[in-house]
N, CA, C, O and CB atoms as a CASP TS submission, in Angstrom:
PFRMAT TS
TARGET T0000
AUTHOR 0000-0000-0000
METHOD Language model
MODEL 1
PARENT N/A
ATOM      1  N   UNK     1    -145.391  16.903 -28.679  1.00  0.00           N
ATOM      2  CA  UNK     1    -145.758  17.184 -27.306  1.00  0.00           C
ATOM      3  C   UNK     1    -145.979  15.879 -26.550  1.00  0.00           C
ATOM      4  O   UNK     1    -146.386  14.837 -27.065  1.00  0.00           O
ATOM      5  CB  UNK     1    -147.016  18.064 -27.251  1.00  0.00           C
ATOM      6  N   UNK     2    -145.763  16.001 -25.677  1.00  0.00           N
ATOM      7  CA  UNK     2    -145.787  14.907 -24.719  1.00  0.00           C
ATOM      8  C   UNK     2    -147.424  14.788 -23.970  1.00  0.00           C
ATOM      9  O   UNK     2    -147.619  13.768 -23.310  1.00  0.00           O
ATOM     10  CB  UNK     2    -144.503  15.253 -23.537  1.00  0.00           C
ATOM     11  N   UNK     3    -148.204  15.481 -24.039  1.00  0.00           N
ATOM     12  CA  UNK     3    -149.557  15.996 -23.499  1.00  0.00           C
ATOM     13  C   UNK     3    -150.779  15.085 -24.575  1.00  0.00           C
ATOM     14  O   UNK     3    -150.603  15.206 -25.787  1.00  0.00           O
ATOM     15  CB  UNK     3    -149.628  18.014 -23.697  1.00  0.00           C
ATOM     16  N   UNK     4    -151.721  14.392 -24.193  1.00  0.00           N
ATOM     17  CA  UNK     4    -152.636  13.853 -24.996  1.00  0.00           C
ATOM     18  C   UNK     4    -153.264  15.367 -25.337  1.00  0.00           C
ATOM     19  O   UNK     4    -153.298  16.337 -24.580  1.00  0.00           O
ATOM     20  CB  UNK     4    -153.631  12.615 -24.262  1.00  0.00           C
ATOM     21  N   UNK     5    -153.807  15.256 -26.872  1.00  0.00           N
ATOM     22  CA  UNK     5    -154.874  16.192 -27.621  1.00  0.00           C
ATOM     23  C   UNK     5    -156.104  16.414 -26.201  1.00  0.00           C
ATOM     24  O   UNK     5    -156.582  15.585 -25.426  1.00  0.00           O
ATOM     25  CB  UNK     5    -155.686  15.184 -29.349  1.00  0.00           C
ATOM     26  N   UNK     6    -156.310  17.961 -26.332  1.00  0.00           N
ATOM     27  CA  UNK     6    -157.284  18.484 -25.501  1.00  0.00           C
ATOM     28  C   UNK     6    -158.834  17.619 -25.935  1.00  0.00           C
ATOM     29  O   UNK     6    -159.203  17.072 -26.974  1.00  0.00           O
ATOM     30  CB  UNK     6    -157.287  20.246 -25.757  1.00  0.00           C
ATOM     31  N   UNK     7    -159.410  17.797 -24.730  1.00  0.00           N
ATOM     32  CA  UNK     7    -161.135  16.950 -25.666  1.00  0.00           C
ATOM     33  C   UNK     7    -162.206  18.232 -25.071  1.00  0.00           C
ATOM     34  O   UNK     7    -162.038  19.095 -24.210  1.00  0.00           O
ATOM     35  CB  UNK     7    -161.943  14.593 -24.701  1.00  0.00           C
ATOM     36  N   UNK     8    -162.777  18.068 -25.516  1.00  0.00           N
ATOM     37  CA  UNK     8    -163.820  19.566 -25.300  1.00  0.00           C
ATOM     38  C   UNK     8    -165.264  19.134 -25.599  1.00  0.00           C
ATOM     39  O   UNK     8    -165.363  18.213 -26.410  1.00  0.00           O
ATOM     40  CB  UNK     8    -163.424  21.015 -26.538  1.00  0.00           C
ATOM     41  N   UNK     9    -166.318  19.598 -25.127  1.00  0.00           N
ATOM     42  CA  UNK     9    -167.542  19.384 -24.928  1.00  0.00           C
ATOM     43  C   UNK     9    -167.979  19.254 -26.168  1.00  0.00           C
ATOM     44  O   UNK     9    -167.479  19.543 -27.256  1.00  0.00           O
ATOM     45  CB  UNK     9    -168.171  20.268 -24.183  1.00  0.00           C
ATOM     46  N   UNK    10    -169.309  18.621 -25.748  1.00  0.00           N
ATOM     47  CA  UNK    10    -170.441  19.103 -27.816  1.00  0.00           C
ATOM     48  C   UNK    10    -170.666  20.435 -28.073  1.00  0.00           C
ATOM     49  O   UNK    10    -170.702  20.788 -29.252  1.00  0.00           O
ATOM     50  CB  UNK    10    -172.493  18.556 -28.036  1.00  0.00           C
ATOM     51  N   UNK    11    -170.915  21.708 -26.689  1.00  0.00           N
ATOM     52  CA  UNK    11    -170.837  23.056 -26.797  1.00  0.00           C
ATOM     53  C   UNK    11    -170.033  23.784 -27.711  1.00  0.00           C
ATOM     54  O   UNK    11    -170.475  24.451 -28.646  1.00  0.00           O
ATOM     55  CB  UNK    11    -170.555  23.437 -25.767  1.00  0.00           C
ATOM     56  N   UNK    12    -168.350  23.578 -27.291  1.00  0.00           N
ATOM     57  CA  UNK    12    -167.414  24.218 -27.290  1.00  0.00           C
ATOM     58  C   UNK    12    -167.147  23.363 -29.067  1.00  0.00           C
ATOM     59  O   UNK    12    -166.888  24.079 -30.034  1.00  0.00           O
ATOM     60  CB  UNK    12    -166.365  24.074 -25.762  1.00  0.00           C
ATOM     61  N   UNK    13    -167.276  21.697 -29.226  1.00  0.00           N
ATOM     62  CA  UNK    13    -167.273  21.650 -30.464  1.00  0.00           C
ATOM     63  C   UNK    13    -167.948  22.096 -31.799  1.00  0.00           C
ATOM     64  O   UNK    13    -167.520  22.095 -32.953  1.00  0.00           O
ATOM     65  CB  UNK    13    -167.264  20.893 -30.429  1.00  0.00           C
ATOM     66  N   UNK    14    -169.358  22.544 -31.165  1.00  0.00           N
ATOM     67  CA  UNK    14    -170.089  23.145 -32.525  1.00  0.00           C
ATOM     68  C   UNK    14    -169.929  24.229 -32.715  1.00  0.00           C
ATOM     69  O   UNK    14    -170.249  24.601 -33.844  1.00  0.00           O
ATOM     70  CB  UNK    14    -171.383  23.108 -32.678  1.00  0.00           C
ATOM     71  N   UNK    15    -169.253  25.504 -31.557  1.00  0.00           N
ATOM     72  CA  UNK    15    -168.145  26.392 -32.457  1.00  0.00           C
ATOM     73  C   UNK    15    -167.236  26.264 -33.237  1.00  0.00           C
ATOM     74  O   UNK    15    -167.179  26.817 -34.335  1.00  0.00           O
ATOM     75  CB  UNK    15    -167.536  26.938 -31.994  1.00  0.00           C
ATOM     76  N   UNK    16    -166.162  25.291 -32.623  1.00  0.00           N
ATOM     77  CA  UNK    16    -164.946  24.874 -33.491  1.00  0.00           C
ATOM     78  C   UNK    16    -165.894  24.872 -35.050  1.00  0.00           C
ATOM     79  O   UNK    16    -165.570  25.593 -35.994  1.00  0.00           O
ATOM     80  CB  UNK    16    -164.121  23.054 -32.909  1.00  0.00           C
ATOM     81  N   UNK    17    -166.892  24.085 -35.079  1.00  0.00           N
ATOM     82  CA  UNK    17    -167.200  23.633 -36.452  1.00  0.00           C
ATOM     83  C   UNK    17    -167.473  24.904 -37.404  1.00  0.00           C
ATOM     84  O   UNK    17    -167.213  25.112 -38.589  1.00  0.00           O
ATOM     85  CB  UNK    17    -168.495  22.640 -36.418  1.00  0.00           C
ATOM     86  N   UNK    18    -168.111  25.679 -36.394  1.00  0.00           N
ATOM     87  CA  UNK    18    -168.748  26.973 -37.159  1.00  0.00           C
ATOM     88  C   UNK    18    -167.729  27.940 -37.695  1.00  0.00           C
ATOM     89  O   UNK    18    -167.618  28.524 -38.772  1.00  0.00           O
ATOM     90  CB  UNK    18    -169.689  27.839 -36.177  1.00  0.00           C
ATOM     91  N   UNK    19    -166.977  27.916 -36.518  1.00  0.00           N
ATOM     92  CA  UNK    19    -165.310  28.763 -36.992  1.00  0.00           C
ATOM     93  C   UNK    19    -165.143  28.248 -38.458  1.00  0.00           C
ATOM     94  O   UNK    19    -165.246  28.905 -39.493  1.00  0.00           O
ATOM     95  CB  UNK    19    -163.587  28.144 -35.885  1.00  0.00           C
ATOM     96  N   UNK    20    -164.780  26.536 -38.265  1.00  0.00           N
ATOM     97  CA  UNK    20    -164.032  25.926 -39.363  1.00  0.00           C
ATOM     98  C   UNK    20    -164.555  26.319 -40.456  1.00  0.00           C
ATOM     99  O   UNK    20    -163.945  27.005 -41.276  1.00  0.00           O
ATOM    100  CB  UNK    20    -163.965  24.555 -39.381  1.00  0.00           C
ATOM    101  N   UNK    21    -166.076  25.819 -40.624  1.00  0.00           N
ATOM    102  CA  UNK    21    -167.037  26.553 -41.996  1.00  0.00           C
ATOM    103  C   UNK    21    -167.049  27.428 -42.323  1.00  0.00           C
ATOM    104  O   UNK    21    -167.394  27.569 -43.496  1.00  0.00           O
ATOM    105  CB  UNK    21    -168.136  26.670 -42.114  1.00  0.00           C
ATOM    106  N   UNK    22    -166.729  28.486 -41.623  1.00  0.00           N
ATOM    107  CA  UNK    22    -166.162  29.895 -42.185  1.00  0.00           C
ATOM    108  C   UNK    22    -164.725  30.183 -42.099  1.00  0.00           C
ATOM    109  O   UNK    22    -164.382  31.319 -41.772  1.00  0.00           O
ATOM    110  CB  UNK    22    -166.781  31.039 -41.464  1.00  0.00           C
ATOM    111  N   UNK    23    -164.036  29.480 -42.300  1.00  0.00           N
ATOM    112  CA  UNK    23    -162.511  29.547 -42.468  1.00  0.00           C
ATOM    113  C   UNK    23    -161.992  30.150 -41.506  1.00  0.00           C
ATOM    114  O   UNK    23    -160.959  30.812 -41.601  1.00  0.00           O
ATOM    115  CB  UNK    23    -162.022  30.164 -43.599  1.00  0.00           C
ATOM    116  N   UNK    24    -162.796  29.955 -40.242  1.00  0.00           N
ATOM    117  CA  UNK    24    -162.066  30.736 -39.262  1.00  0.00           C
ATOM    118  C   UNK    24    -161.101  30.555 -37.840  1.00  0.00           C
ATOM    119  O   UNK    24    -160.612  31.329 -37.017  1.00  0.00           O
ATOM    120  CB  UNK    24    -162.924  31.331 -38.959  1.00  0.00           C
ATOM    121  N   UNK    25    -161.130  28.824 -38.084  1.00  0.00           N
ATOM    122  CA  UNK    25    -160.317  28.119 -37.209  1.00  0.00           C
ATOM    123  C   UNK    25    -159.466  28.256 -37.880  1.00  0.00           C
ATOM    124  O   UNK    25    -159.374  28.511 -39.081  1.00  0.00           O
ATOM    125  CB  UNK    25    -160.522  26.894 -36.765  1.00  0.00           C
ATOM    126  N   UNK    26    -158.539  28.030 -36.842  1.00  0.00           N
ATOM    127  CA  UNK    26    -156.971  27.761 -36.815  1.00  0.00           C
ATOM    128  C   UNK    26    -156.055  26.849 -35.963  1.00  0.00           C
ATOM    129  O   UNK    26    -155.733  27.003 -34.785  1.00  0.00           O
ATOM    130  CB  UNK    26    -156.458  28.865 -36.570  1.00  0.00           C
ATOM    131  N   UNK    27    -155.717  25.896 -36.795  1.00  0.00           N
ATOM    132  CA  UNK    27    -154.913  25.026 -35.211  1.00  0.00           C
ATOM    133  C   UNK    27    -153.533  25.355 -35.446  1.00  0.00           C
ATOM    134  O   UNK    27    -152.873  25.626 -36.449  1.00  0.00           O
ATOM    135  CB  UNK    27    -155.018  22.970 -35.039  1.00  0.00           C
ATOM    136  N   UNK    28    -153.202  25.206 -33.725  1.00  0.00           N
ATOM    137  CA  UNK    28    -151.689  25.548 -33.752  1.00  0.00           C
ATOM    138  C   UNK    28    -150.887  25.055 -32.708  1.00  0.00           C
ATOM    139  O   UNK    28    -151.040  25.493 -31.568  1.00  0.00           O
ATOM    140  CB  UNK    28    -151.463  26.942 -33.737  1.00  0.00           C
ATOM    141  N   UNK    29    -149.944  24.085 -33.001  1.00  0.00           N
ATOM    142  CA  UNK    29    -149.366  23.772 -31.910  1.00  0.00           C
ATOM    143  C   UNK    29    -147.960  24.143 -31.313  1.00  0.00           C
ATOM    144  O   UNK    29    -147.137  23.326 -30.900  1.00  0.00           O
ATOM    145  CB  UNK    29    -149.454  22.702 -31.995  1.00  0.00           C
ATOM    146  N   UNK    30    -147.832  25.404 -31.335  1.00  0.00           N
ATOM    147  CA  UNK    30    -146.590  25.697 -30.525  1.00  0.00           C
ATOM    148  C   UNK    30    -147.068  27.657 -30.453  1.00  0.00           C
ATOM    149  O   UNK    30    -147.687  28.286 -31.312  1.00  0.00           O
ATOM    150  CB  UNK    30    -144.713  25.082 -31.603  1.00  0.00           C
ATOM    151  N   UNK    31    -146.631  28.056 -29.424  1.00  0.00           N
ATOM    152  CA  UNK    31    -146.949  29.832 -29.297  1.00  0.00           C
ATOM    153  C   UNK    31    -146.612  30.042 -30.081  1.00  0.00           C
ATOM    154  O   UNK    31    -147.496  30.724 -30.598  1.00  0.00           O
ATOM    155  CB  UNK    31    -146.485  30.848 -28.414  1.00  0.00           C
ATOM    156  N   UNK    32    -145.220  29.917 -31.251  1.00  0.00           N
ATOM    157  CA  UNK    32    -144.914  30.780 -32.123  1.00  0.00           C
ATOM    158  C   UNK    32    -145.863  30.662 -33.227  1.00  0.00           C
ATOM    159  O   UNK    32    -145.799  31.632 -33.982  1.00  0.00           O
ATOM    160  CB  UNK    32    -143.612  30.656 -32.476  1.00  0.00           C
ATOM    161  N   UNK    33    -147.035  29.460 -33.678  1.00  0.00           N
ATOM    162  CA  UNK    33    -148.249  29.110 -34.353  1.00  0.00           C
ATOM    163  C   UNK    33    -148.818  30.204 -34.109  1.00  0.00           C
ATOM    164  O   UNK    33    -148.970  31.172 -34.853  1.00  0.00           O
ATOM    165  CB  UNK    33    -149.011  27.924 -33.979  1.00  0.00           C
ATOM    166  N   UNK    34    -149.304  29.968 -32.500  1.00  0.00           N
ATOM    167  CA  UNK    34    -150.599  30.877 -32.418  1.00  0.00           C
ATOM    168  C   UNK    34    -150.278  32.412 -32.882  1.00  0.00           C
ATOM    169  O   UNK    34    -150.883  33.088 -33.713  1.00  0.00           O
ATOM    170  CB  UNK    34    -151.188  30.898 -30.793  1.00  0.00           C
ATOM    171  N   UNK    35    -149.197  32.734 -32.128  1.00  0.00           N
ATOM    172  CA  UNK    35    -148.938  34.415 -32.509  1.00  0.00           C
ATOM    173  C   UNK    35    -148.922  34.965 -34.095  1.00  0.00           C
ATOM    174  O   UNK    35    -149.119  36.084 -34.570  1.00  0.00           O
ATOM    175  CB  UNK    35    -147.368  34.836 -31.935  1.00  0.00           C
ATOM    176  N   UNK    36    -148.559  33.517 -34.763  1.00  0.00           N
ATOM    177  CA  UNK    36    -148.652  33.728 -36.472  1.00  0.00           C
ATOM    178  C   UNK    36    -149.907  34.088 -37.046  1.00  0.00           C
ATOM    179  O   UNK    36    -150.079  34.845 -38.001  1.00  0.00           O
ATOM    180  CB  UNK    36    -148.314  32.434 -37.268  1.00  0.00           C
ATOM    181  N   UNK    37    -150.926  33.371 -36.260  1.00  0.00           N
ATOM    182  CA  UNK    37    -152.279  33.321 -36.714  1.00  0.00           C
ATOM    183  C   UNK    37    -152.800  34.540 -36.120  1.00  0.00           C
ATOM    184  O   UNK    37    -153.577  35.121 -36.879  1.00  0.00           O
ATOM    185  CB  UNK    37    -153.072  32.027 -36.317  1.00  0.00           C
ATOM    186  N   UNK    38    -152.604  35.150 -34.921  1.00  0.00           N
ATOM    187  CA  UNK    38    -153.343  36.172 -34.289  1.00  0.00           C
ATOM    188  C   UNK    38    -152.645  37.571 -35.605  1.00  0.00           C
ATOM    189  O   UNK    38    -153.286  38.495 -36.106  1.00  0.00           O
ATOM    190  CB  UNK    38    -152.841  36.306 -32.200  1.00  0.00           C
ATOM    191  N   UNK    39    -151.577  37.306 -35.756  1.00  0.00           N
ATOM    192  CA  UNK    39    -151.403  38.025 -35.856  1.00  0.00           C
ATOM    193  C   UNK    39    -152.052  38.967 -37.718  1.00  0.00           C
ATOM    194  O   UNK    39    -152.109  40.045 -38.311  1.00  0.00           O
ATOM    195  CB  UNK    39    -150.229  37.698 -35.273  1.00  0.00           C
ATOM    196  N   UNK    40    -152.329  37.714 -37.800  1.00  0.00           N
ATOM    197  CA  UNK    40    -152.870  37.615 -39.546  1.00  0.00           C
ATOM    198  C   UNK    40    -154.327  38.119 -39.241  1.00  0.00           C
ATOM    199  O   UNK    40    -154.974  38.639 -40.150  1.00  0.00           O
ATOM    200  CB  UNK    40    -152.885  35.709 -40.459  1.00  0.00           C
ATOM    201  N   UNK    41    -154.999  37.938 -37.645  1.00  0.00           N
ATOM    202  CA  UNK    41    -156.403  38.256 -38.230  1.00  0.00           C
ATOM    203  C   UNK    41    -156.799  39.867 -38.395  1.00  0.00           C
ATOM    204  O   UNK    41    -155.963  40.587 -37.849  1.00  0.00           O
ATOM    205  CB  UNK    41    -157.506  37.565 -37.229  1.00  0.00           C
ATOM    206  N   UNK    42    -157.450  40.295 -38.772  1.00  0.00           N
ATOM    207  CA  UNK    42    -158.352  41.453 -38.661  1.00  0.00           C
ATOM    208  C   UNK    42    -158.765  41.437 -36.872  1.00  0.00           C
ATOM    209  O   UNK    42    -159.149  40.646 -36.011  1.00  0.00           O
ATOM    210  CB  UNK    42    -159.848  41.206 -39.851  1.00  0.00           C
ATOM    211  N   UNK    43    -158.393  42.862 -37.029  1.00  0.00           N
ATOM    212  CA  UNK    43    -158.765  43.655 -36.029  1.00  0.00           C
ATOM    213  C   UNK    43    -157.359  44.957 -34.926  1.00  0.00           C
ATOM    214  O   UNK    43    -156.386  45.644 -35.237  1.00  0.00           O
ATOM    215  CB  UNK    43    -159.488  42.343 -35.126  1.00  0.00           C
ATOM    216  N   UNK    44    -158.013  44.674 -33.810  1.00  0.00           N
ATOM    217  CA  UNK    44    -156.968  46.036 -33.043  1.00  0.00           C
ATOM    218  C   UNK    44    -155.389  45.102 -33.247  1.00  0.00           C
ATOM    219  O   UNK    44    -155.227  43.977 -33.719  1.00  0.00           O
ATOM    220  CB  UNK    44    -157.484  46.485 -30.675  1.00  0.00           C
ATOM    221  N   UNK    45    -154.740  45.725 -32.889  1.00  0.00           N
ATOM    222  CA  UNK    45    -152.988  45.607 -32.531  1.00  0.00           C
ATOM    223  C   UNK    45    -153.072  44.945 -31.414  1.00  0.00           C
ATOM    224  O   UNK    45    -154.053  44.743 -30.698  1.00  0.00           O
ATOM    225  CB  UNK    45    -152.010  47.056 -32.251  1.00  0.00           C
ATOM    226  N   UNK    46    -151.660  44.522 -31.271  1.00  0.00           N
ATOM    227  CA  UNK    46    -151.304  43.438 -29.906  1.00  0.00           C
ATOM    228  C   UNK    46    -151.587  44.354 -28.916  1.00  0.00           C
ATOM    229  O   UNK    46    -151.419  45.556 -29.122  1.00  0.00           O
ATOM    230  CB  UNK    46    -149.595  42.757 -29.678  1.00  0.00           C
ATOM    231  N   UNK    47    -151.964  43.962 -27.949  1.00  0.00           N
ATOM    232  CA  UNK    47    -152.018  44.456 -26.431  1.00  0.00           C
ATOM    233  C   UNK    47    -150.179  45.683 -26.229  1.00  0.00           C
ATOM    234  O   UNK    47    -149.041  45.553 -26.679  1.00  0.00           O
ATOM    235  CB  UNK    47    -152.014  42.440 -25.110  1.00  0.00           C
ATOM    236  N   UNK    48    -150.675  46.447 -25.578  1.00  0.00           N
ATOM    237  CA  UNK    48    -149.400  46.742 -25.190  1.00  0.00           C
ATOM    238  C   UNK    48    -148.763  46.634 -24.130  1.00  0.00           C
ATOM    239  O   UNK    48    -147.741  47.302 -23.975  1.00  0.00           O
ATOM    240  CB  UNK    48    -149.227  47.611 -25.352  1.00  0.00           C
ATOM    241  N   UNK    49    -149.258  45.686 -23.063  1.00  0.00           N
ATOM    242  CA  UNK    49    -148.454  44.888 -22.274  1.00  0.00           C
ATOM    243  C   UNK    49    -147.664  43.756 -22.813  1.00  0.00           C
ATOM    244  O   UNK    49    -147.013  43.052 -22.041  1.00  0.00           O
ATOM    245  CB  UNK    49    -149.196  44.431 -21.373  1.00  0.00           C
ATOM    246  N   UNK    50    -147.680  43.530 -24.136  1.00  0.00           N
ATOM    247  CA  UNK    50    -147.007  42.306 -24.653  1.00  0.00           C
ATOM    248  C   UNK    50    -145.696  43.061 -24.941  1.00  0.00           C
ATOM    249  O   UNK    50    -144.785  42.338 -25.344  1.00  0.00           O
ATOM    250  CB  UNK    50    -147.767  41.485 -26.022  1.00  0.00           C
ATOM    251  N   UNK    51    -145.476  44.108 -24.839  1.00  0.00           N
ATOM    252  CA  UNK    51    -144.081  44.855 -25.417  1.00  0.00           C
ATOM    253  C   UNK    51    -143.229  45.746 -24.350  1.00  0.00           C
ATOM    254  O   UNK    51    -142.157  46.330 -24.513  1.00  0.00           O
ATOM    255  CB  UNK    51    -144.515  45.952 -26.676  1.00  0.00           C
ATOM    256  N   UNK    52    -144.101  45.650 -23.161  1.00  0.00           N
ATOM    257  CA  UNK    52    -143.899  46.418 -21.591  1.00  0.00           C
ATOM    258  C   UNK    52    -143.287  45.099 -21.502  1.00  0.00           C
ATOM    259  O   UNK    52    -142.130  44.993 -21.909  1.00  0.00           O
ATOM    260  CB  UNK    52    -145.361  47.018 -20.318  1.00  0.00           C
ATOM    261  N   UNK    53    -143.899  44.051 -21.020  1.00  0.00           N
ATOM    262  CA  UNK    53    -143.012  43.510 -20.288  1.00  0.00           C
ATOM    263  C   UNK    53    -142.726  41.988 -21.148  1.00  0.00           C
ATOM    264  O   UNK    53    -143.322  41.656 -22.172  1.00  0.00           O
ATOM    265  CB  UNK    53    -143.584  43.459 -18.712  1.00  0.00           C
ATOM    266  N   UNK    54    -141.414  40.998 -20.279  1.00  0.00           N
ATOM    267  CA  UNK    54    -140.875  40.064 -20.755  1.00  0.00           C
ATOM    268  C   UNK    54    -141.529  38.956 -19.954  1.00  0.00           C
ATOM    269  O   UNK    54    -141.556  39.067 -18.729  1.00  0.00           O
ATOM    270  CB  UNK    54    -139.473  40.202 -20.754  1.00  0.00           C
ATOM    271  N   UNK    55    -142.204  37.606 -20.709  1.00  0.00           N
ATOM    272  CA  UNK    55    -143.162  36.757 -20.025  1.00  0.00           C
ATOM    273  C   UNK    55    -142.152  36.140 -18.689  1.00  0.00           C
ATOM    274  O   UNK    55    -142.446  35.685 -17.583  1.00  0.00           O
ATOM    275  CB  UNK    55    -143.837  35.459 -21.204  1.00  0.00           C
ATOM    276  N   UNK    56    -141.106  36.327 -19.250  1.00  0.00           N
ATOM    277  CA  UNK    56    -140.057  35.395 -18.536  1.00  0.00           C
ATOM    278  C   UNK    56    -139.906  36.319 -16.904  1.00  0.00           C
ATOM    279  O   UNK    56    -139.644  35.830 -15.805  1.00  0.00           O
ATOM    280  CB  UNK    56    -138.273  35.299 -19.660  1.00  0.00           C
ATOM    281  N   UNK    57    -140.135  37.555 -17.199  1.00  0.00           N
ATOM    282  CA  UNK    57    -140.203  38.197 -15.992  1.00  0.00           C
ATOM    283  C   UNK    57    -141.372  38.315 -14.837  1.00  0.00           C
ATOM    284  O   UNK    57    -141.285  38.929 -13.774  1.00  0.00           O
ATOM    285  CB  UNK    57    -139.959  39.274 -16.364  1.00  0.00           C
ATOM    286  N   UNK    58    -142.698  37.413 -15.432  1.00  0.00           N
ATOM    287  CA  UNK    58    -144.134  37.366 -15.061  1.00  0.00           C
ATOM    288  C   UNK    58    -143.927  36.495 -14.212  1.00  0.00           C
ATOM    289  O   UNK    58    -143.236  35.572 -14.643  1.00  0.00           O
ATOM    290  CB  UNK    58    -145.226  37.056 -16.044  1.00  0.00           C
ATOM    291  N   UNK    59    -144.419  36.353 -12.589  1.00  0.00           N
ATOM    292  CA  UNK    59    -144.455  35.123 -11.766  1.00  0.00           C
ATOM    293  C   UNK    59    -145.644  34.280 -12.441  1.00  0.00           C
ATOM    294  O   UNK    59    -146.657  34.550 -13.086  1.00  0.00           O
ATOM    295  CB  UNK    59    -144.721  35.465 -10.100  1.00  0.00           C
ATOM    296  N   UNK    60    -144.926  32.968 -11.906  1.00  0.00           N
ATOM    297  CA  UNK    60    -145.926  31.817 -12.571  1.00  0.00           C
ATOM    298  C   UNK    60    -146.914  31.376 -11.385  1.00  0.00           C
ATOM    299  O   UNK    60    -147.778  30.522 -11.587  1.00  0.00           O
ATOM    300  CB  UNK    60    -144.993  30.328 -13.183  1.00  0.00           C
TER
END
């Protein structure tokens, strides 16, 4: 990526940590990452606007 690494508060980092200690972070750098990981966790099914419509058809 062409983008410097995000930086995030002491707040937002002592979740990250807490996630991590419970194996519950995940880093990912590209959408097809993240959707891998969402898709592994526990809980409901994808939204069903993700299958209605095409992102490419969403105004930006």
């Amino acid at each position: 990526m062409d983008e410097p690494p995000a930086s995030y508060s002491w707040s937002h980092l002592s979740f990250f940590r807490r996630f991590d200690a419970m194996g519950q972070c995940y880093p990912w750098d590209s959408e097809a990452e993240l959707y891998d990981h969402v898709d592994d966790l526990p809980g409901p099914g994808r939204p069903e606007w993700e299958h209605e419509y095409d992102p490419a058809d969403l105004p930006e």
